[in-house]
ZAVOVO-758619 format. One record per residue (C-alpha): residue number from 1; residue in one letter; chain; x, y, z. Coordinates in steps of 0.001 Angstrom, whole numbers, plus 524288, in hexadecimal, padded with zeros to 5 digits. Example, Ala and Ser with C-alpha at 12.3 -4.5 7.8 and 13.67 -1.06 7.14 Angstrom:
ZAVOVO-758619
1_A_A_8300C_7EE6C_81E78
2_S_A_83566_7FBDC_81BE4
//
This chain:
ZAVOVO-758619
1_X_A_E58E3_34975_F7325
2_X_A_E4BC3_34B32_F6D46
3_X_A_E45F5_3585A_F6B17
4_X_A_E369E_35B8A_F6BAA
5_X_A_E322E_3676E_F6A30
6_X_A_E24B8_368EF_F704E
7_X_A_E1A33_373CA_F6D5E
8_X_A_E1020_3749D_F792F
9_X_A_E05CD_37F87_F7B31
10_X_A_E04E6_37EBF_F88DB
11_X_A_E0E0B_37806_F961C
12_X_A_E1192_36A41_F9569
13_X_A_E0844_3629D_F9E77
14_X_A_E0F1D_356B3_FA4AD
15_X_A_E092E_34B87_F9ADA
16_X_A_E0ECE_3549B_F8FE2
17_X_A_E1C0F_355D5_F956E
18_X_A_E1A9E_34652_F9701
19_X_A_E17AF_343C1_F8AD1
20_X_A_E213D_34BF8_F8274
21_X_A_E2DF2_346F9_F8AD0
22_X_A_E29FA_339C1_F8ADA
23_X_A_E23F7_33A12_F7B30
24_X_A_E341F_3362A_F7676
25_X_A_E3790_32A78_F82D8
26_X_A_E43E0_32D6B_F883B
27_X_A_E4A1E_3343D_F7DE1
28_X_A_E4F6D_34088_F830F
29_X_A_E4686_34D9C_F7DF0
30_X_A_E4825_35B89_F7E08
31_X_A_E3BF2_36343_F7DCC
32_X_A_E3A6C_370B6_F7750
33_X_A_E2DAA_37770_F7A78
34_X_A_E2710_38096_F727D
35_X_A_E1CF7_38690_F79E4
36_X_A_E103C_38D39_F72D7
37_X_A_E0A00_39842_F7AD8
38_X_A_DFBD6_399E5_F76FC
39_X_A_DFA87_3A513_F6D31
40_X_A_DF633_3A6B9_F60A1
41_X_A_DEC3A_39C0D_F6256
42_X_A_DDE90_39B30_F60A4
43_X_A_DD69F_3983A_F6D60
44_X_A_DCBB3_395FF_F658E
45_X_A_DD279_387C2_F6068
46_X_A_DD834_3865C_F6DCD
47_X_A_DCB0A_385AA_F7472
48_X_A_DC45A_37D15_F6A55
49_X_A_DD00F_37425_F6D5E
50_X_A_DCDF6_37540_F7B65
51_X_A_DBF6A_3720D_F7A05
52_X_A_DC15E_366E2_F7143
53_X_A_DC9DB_361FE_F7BEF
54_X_A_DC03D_3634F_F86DC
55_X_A_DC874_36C90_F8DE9
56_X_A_DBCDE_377B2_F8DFC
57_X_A_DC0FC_37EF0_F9929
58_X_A_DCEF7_38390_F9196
59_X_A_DC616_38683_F8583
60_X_A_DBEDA_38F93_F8DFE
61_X_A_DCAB3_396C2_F935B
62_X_A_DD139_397FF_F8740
63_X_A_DD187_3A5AA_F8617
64_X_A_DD879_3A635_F93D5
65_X_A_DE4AB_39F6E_F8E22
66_X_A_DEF1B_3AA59_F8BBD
67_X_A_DF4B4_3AC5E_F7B9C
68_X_A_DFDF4_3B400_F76C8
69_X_A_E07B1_3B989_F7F61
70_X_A_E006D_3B57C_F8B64
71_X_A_E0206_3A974_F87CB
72_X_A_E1091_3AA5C_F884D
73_X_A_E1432_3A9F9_F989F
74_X_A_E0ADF_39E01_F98B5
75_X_A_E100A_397C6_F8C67
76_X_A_E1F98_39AFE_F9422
77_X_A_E1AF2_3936E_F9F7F
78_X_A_E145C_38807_F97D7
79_X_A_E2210_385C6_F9180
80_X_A_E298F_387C5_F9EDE
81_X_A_E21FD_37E7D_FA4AB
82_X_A_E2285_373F9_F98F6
83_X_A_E321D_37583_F9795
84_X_A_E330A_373C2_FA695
85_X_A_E2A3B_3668D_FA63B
86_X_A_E3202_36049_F997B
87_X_A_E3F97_36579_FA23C
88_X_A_E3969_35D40_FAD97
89_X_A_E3863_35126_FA66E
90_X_A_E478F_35156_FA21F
91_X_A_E43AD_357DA_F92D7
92_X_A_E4BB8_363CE_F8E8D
93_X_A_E41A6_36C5B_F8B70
94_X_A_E430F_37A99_F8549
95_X_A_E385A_381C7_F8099
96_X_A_E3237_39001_F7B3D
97_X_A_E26C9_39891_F789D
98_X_A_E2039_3965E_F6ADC
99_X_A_E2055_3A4B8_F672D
100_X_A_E1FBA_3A488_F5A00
101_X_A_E1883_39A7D_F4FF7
102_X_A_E1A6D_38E2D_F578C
103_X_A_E1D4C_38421_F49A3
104_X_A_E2912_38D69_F45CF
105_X_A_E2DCA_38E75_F5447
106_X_A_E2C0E_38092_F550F
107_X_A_E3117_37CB8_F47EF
108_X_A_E3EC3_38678_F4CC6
109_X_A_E4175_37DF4_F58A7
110_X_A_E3E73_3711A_F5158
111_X_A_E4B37_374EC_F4A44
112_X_A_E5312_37C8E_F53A3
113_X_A_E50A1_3701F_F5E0D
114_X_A_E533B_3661A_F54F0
115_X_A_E4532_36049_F5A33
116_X_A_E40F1_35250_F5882
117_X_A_E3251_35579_F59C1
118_X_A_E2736_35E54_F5D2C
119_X_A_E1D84_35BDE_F6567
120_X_A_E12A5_364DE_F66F0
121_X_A_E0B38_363FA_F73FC
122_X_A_DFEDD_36B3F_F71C8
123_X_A_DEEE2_368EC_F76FE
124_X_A_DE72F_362F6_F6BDD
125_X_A_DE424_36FA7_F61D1
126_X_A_DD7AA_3697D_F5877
127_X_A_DD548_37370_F4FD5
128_X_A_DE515_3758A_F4C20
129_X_A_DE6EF_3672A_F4D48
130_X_A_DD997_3656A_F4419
131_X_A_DE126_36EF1_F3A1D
132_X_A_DF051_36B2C_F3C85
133_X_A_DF230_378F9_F40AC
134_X_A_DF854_373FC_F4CDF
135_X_A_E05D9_3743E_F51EB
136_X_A_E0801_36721_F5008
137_X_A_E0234_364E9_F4188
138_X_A_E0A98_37364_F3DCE
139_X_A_E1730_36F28_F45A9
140_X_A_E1832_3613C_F3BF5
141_X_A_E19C7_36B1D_F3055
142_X_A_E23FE_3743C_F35D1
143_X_A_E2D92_36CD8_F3DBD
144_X_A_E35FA_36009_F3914
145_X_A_E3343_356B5_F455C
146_X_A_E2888_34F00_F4933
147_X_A_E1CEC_35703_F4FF1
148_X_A_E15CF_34FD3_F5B31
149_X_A_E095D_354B1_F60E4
150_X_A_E0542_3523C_F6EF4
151_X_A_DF99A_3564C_F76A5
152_X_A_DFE16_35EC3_F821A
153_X_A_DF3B9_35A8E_F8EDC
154_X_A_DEAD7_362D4_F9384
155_X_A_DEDA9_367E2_FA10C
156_X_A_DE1B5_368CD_FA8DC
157_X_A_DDCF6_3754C_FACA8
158_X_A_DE46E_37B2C_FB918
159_X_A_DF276_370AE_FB619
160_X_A_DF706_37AE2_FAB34
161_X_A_E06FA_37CAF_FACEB
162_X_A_E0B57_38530_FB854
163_X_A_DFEB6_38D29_FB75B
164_X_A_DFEEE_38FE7_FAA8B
165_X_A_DF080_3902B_FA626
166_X_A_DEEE8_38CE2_F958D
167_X_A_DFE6B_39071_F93C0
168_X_A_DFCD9_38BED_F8579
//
């Protein structure tokens, strides 16, 4: 069986789920999901991404998203509801809360799993990605597997996971 262990920031929309459980053919995977509630981030970068994506109406309602430890129940259900959609396809899927630094968290289960791969599922983030302070660019340093990025979709405003408004 091949093991992924996939880093997303907020629930797996349907395309996504597609996509990672169909990414290996019929090979067999299990899924371990690390899921990043929003926290120590800066909203700042996250609304110049979402403006430089066109999505102006989350740039103006950033400071509505909950950080920090009110970001937690939201971040719980994101993952709930992700596990429960790779189950429904036929993928084992486990999965936890990132709550410490996600690379060493992520480089621990690399090993204790015996993972194949990363993948880390994640909205386009220019000015990390312009410096290779992203997930992605730090995860190919710290963990011995290959490190895939993918572009989570964009849900449309009001088709957010089970209510969940901005979980992550």
């Amino acid at each position: 069986m091949f093991t992924t262990v996939l880093m997303i920031e907020k629930p797996l929309a349907p395309a996504d789920i597609e996509l990672v459980t169909t990414l290996h053919g019929d090979e067999q995977v299990s899924f371990v999901v690390l899921m990043q509630p929003r926290g120590d981030q800066d909203r700042l970068l996250r609304a110049v991404d979402d403006v430089a994506l066109g999505y102006l109406d989350d740039a103006a309602h950033e400071g509505e998203v909950p950080e920090g430890q009110e970001a937690l129940p939201p971040a719980e259900r994101a993952l709930a509801y992700s596990l429960d959609a790779l189950r429904a396809t036929g993928a084992d899927a486990v999965g936890e809360l990132v709550e410490r630094h996600p690379l060493d968290l992520l480089k621990t289960v690399v090993e204790r799993t015996g993972a194949d791969e990363v993948i880390v599922l994640t909205a386009p983030h220019f000015v990390e990605e312009f410096f290779h302070r992203d997930w992605t660019s730090r995860a190919r340093h710290k963990v011995g597997v290959p490190v895939l990025k993918l572009f989570a979709q964009h849900e449309p405003e009001g088709h957010e996971a089970e209510g969940d408004k901005h979980p992550g």
